[in-house]
SEVOMI-219592 format. One record per atom (N, C-alpha, C, O): x, y, z. Coordinates in pm, whole numbers, padded with zeros to 5 digits, always signed. Layout:
BEGIN
XYZ/...
This chain:
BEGIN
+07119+11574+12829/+07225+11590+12925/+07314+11705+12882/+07358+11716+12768/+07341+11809+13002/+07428+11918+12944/+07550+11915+13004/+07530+11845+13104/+07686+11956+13004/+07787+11921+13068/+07860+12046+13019/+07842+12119+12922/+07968+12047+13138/+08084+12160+13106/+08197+12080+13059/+08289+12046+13132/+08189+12056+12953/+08346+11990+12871/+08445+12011+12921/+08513+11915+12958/+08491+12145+12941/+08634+12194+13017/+08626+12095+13213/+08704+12013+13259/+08516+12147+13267/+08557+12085+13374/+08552+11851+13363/+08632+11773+13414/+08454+11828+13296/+08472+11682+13226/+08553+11616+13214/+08563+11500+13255/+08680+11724+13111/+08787+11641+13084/+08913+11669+13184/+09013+11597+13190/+08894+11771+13253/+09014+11809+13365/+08976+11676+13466/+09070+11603+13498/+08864+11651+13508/+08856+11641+13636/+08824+11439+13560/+08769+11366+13643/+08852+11383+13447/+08829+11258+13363/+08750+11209+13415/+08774+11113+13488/+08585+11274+13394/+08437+11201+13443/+08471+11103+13346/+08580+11085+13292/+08346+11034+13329/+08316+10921+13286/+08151+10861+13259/+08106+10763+13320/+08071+10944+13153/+07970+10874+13139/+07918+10782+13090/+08013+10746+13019/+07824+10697+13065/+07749+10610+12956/+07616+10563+12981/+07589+10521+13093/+07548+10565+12908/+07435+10545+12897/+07332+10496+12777/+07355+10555+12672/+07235+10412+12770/+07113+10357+12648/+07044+10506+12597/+06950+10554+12660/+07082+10552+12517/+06938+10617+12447/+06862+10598+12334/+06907+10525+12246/+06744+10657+12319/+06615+10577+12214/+06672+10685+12126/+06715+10799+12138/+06644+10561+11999/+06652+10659+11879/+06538+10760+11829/+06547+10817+11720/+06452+10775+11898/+06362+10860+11881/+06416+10939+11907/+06418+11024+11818/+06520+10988+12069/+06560+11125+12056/+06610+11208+11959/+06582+11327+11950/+06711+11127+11860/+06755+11226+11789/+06619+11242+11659/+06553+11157+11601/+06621+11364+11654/+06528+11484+11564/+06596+11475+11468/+06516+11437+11383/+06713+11487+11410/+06742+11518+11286/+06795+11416+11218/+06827+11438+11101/+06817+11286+11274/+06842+11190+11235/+06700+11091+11185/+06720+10990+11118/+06564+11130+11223/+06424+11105+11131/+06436+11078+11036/+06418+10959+11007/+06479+11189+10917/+06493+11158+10805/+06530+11072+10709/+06469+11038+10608/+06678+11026+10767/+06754+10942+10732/+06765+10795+10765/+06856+10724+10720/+06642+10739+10868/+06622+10643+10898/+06500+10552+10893/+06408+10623+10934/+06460+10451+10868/+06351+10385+10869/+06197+10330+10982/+06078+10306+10961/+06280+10329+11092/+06204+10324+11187/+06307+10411+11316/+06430+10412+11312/+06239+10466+11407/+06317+10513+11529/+06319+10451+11647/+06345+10522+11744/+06297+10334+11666/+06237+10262+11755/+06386+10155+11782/+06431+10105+11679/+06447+10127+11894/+06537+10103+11956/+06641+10186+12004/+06638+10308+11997/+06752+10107+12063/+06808+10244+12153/+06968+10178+12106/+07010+10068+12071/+07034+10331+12133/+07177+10303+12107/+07236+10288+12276/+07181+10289+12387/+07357+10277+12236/+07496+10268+12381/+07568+10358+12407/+07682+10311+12406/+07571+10460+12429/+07726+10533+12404/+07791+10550+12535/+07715+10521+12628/+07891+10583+12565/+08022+10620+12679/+08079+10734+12609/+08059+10761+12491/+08173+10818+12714/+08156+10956+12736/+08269+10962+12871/+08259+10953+12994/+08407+10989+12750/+08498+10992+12878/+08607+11078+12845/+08685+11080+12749/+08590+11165+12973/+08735+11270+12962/+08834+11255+13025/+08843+11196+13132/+08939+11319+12953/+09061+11301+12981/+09191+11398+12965/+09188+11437+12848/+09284+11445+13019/+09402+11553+13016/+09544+11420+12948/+09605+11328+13002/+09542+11479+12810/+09660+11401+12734/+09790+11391+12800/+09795+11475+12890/+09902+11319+12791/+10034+11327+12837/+10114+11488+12787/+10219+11531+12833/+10026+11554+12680/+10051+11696+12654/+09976+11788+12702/+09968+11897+12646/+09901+11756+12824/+09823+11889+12875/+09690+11933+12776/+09621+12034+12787/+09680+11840+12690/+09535+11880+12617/+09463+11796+12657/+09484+11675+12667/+09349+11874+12688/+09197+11825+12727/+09130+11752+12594/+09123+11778+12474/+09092+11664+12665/+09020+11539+12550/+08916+11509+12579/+08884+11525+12697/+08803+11442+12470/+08654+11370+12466/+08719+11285+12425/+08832+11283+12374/+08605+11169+12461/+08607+11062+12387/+08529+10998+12378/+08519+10906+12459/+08427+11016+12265/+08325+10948+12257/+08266+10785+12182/+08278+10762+12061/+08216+10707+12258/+08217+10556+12205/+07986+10551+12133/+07881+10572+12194/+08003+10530+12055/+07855+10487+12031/+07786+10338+11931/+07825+10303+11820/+07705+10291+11991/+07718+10130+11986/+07604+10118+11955/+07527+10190+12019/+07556+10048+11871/+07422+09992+11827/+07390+09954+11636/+07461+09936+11537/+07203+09956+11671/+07219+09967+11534/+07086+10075+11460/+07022+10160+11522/+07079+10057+11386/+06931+10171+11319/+06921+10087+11182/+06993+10011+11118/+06814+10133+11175/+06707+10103+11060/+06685+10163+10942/+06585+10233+10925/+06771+10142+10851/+06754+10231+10729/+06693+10132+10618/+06686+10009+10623/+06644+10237+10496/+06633+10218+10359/+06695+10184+10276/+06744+10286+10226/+06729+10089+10220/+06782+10007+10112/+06744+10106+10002/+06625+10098+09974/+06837+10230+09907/+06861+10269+09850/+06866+10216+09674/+06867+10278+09568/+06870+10080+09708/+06816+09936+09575/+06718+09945+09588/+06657+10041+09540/+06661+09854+09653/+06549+09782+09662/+06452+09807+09760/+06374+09721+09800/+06456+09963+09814/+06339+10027+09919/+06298+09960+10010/+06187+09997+10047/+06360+09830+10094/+06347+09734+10226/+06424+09837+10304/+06514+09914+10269/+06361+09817+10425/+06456+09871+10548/+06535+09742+10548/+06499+09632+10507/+06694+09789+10622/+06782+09683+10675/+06825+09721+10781/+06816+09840+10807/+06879+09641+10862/+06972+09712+10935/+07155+09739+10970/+07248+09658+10971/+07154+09841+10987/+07280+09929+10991/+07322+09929+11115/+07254+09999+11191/+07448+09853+11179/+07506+09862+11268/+07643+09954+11293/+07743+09965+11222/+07615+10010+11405/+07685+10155+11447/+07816+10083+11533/+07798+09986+11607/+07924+10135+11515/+08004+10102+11612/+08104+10259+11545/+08180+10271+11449/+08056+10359+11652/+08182+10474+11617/+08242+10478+11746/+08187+10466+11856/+08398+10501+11710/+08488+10585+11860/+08538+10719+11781/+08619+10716+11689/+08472+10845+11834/+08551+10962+11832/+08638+11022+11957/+08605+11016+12076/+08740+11072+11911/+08832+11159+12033/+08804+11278+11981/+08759+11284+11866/+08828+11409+12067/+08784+11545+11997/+08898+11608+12155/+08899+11591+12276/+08987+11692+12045/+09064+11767+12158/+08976+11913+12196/+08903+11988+12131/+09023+11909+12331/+08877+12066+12353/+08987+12207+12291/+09109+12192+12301/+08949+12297+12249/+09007+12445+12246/+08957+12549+12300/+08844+12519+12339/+08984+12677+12328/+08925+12732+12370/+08827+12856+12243/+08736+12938+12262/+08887+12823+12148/+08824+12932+12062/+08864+12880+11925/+08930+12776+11923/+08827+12950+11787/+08787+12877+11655/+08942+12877+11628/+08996+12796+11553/+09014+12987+11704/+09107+13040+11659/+09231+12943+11698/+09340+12966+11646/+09219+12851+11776/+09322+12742+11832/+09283+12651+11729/+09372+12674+11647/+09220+12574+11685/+09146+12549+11571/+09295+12526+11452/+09294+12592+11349/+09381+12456+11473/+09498+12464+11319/+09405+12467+11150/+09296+12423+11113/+09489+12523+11100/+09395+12510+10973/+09431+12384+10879/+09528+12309+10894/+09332+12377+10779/+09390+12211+10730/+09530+12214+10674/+09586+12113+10716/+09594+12268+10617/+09701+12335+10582/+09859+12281+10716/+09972+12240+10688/+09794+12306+10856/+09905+12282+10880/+09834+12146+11015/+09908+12114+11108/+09719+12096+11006/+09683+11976+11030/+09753+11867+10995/+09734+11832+10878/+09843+11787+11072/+09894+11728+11016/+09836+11563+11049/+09864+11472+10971/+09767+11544+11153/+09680+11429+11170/+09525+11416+11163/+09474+11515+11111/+09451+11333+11196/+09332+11283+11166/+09237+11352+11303/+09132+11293+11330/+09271+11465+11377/+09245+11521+11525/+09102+11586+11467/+09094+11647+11361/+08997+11561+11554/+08866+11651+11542/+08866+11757+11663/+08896+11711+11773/+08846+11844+11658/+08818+11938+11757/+08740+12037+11799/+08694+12111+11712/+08706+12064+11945/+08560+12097+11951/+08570+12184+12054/+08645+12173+12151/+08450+12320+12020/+08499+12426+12140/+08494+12351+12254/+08446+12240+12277/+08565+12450+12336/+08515+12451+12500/+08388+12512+12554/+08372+12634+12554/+08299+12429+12598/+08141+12507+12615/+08086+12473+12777/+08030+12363+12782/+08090+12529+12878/+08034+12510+12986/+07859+12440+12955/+07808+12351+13022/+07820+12484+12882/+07663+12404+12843/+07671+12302+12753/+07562+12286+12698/+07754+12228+12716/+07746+12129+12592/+07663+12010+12622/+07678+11934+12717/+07527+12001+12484/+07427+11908+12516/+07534+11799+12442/+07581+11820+12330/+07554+11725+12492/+07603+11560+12505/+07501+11463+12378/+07541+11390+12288/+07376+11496+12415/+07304+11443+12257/+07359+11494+12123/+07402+11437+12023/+07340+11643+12162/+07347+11665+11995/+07508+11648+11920/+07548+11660+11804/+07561+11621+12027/+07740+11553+11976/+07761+11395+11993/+07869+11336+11997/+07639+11344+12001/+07592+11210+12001/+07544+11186+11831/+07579+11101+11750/+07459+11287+11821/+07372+11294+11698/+07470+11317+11575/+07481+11241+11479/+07548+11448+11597/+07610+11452+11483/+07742+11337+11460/+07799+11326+11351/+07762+11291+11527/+07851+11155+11460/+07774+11044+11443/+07820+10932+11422/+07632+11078+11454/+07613+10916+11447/+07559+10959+11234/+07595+10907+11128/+07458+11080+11267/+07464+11148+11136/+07600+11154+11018/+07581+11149+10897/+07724+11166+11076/+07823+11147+10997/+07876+11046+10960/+07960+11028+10872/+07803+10947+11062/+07875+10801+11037/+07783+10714+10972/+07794+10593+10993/+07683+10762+10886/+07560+10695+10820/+07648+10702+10608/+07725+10780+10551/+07585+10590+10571/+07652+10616+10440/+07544+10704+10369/+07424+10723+10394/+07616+10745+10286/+07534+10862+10197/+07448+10802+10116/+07345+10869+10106/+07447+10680+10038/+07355+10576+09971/+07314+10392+10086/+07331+10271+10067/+07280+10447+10155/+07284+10313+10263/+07182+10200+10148/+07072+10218+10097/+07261+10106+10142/+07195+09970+10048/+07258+09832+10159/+07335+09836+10255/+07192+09728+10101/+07216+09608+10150/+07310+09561+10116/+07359+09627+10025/+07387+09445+10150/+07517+09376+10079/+07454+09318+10001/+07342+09300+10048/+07470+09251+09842/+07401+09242+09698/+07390+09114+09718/+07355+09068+09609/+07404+08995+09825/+07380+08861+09846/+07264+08920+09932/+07175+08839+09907/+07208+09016+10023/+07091+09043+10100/+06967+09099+09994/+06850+09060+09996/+07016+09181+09921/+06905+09300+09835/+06841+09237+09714/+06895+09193+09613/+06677+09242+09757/+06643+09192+09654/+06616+09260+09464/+06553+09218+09367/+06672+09334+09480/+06712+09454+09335/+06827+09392+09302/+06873+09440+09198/+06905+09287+09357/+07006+09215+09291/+06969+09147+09181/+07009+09144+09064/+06879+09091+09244/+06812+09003+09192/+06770+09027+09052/+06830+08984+08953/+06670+09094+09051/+06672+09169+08967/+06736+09199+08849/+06734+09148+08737/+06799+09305+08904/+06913+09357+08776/+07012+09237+08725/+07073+09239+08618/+07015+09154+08800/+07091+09016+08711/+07061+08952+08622/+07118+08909+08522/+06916+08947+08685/+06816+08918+08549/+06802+08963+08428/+06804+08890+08329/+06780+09143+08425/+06816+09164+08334/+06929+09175+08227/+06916+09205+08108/+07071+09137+08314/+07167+09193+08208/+07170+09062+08155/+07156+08946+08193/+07205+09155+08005/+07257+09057+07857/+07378+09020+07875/+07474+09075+07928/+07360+08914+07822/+07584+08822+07798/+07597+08946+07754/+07521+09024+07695/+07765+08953+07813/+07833+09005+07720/+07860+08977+07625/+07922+08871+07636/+07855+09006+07525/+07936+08991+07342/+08105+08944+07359/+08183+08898+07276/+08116+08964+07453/+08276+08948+07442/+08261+08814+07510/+08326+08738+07439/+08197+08728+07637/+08220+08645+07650/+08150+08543+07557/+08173+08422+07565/+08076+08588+07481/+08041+08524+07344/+08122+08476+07275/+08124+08358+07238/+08217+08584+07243/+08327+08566+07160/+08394+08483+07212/+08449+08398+07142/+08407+08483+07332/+08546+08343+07413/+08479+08219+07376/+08536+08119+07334/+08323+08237+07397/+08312+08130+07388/+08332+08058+07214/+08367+07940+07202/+08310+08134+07108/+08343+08083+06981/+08507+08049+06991/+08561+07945+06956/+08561+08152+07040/+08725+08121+07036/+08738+07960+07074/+08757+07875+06987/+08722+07922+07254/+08758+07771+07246/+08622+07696+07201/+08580+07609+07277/+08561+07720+07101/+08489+07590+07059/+08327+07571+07074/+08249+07525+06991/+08296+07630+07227/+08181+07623+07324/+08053+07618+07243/+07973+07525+07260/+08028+07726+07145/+07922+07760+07076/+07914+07716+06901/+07875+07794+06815/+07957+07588+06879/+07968+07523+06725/+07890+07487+06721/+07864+07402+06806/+07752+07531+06585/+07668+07464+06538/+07721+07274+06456/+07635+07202+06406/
């Protein structure tokens, strides 16, 4: 889907739609299977300050690699981005005098709607995706192996616990 952002958010369309995770291409890598579909919505808007706004909602889940214990799990998506439009890099504040949490994104009469689908869903993936350590079986595991500590050894001689 391609869209003119500038006219989008003047005129506050309103899209949403299911897409398969197969579409996104560069998100392959980073995932385990591509097979189900996300949610997203897609709504513009002119702020109470005359700035043009996105706002993008994306809903679902994907299939990643357990970074422990090499199982796929699954990873549930729930991002909301806003992105104020500009017209050039140069409206763009620098971090310096950024003073809030604002993302912002040119103004593009052709903007593919996927690939600003893709890159937040790409940004919103963890950099080591693992299971919660009551799910992963590498918990398991590594519990097994660790030795007492020496120190709770020691507590235990302190009150008594360990008297031949």
């Amino acid at each position: 889907m391609i869209i003119n952002n500038i006219e989008f958010a003047r005129k506050a369309l309103e899209f949403h739609d299911t897409i398969a995770v197969s579409q996104f291409l560069r998100l392959h890598d980073a995932i385990a299977s591509d097979k189900g579909a996300l949610n997203w919505h897609l709504l513009g808007s002119v702020d109470s300050g005359g700035k043009m706004t996105l706002q993008l909602q994306v809903q679902g889940s994907l299939e990643l690699i357990c970074q422990r214990c090499l199982e796929p799990f699954e990873f549930n998506l729930d991002i909301y981005s806003k992105f104020i439009l500009v017209m050039n890099e140069s409206d763009i504040p620098s971090e310096d005098d950024d003073s809030g949490d604002e993302d912002y994104l040119l103004a593009d009469t052709q903007m593919q709607v996927n690939e600003l689908i893709e890159d937040e869903i790409l940004l919103a993936l963890p950099l080591a995706p693992k299971h919660d350590d009551e799910d992963c079986s590498a918990s398991d595991k590594v519990n097994a192996l660790k030795k007492p500590s020496p120190f709770a050894v020691l507590q235990g001689l302190k009150t008594g616990k360990n008297q031949n």
